[in-house]
N, C-alpha and C positions, 0 to 999 in steps of 0.2 A: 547545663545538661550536655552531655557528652554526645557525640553521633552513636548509633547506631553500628556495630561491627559487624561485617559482613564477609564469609569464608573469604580466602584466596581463589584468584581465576587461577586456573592450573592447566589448562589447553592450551592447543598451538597459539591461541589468538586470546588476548584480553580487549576488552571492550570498555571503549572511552567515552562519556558522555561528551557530546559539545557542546558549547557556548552559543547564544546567540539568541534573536529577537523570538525566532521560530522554536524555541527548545522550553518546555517548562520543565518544573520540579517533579520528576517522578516522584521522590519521598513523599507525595501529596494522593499518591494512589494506591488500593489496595489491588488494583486489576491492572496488565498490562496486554495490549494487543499485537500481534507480532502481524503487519500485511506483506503476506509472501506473493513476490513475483514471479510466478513461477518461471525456470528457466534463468534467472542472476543469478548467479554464481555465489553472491553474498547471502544467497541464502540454501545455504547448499553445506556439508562438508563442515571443515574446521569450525568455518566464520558462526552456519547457525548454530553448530553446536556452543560456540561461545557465546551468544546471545540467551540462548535455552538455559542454560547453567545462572547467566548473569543475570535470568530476570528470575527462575526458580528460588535465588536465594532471596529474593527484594520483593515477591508481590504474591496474594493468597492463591491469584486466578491468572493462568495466562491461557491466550484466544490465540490461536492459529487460523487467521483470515486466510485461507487459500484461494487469491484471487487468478484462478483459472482460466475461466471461461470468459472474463475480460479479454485476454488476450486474443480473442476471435480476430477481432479486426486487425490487428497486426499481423496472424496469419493470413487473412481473406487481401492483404497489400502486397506481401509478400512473396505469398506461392500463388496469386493470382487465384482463390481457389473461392467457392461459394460458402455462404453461411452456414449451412447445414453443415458442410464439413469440417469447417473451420470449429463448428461448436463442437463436434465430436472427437476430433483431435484436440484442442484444448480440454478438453475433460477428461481426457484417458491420459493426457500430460499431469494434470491434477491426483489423479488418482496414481499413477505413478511415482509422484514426487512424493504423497504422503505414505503410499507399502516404502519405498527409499528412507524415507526421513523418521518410517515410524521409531527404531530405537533411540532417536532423540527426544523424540517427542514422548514416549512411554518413562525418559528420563522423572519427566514432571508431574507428579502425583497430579495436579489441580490443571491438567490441562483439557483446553476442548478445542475441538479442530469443527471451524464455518467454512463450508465452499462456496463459492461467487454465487452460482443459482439457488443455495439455502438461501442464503441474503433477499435474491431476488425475488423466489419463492413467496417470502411472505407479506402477507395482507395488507399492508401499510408501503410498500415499495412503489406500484403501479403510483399511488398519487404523489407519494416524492418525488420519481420521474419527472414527470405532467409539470409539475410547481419546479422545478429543475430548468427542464425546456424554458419554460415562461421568464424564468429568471432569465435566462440566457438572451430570449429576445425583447427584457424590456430593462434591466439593470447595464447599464452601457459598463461600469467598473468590470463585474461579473463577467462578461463579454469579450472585453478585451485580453481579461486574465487568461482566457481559455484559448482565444485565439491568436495571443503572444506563444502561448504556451506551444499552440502547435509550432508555429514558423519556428522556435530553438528548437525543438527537435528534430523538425526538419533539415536544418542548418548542421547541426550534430551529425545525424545518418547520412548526409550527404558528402559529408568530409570520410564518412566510413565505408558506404558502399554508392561510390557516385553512380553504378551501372546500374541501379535499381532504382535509386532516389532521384529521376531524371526532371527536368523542369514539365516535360506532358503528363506527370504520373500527378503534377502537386494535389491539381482539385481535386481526385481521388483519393489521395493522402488526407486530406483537409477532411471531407466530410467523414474519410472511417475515425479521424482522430476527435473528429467533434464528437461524434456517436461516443466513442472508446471515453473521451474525457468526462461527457454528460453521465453516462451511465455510472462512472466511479463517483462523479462528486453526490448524486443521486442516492447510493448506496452506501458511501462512507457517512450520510447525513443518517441513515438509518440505524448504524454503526452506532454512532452516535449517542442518538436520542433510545437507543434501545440499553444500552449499557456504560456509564461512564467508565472511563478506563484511557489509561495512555498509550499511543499510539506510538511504535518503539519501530524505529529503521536507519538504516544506515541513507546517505546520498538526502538532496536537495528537496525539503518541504515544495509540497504542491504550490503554490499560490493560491491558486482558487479554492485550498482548503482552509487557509488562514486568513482570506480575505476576510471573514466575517465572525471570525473567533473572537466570542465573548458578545456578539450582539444580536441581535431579534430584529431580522430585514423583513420585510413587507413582502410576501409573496412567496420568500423560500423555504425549503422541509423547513418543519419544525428544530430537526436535530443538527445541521449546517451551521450553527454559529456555536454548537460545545465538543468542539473538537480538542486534544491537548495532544503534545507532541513532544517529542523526545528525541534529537537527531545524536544517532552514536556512530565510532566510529571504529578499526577494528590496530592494534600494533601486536608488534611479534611478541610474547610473551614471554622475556628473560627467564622466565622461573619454569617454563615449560620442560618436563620432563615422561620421557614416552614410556 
């Protein structure tokens, strides 16, 4: 049986599927989820546009996760500023990126656009949370994953902006990144268990999201172990012509 043919990329950017423990078979999905960071770069411009184009031709539904108002906690480190504000400004950053992004997105007949608080908004969220937290403080694996995870990042930013990322800031670091990480695995479990579909981004699989990929752990969301994943990545497009 022959592959499947699928148009030429024809933007500044073609998009590479990668190899690797963490990357399944998209060809196994009719839905693909795109989780935007808001504020990467990679997902902005050229790079989403060739992402937009390259999942439009290969899947029936693509989800624009606009993970916004996540980012609270990295402003409330950052500009030292409180919650309330930090939600407010990340959500008018959200709503800004998709009026910006809208003629890409308008690109895909089959597309819908989720922001962080739709997610969290709904019925089923509050007790993923709850069983999220609990995981946290009784799965020592879980545990670690998340608090490895802070200290590289910490490590990262620090090599970036050592005037910010100072060693008196870390515990205040630590608990908004706990908060920040809890709340995504919380929510990506919801993701989840609410719509099967692959999980499509450039850069490094979470850990704490493939820890439990393909298994039924005692105590966490329901939707935390069917997660699938797809790591792409972006080259100049020889054939690109403007």
């Amino acid at each position: 049986m022959s592959k499947k043919q699928y148009p030429p990329q024809t933007g500044y950017y073609s998009v590479k599927v990668k190899s690797g423990q963490s990357t399944d078979n998209w060809q196994n999905f009719n839905a693909a989820r795109l989780q935007i960071s808001v504020g990467q770069e990679y997902h902005e411009g050229h790079k989403l546009s060739a992402v937009a184009d390259w999942c439009k031709a290969r899947f029936e539904q693509v989800v624009f996760s606009v993970n916004d108002t996540l980012q609270r906690f990295n402003l409330m480190f950052e500009q030292a500023i409180g919650e309330e504000e930090s939600q407010l400004t990340s959500s008018m950053l959200g709503k800004e990126w998709i009026n910006r992004n809208m003629p890409i997105i308008a690109g895909i007949p089959q597309a819908k656009i989720i922001t962080w608080d739709e997610w969290k908004n709904r019925p089923a969220y509050p007790k993923g949370f709850l069983q999220t937290e609990w995981l946290y403080s009784n799965n020592n694996e879980f545990r670690q994953s998340i608090d490895s995870n802070i200290a590289a990042i910490w490590k990262r930013r620090v090599h970036s902006s050592a005037d910010l990322y100072i060693p008196g800031r870390y515990d205040t670091f630590f608990s908004l990144s706990r908060r920040y990480l809890l709340e995504e695995m919380a929510t990506f479990a919801l993701m989840y268990e609410t719509k099967e579909a692959i999980d499509i981004y450039p850069g490094t699989t979470l850990f704490a999201a493939t820890l439990f990929q393909g298994k039924k752990t005692e105590g966490a969301p329901a939707g935390l172990g069917k997660g699938h994943f797809c790591r792409i990545d972006f080259a100049i497009n020889k054939n690109y012509d403007p």
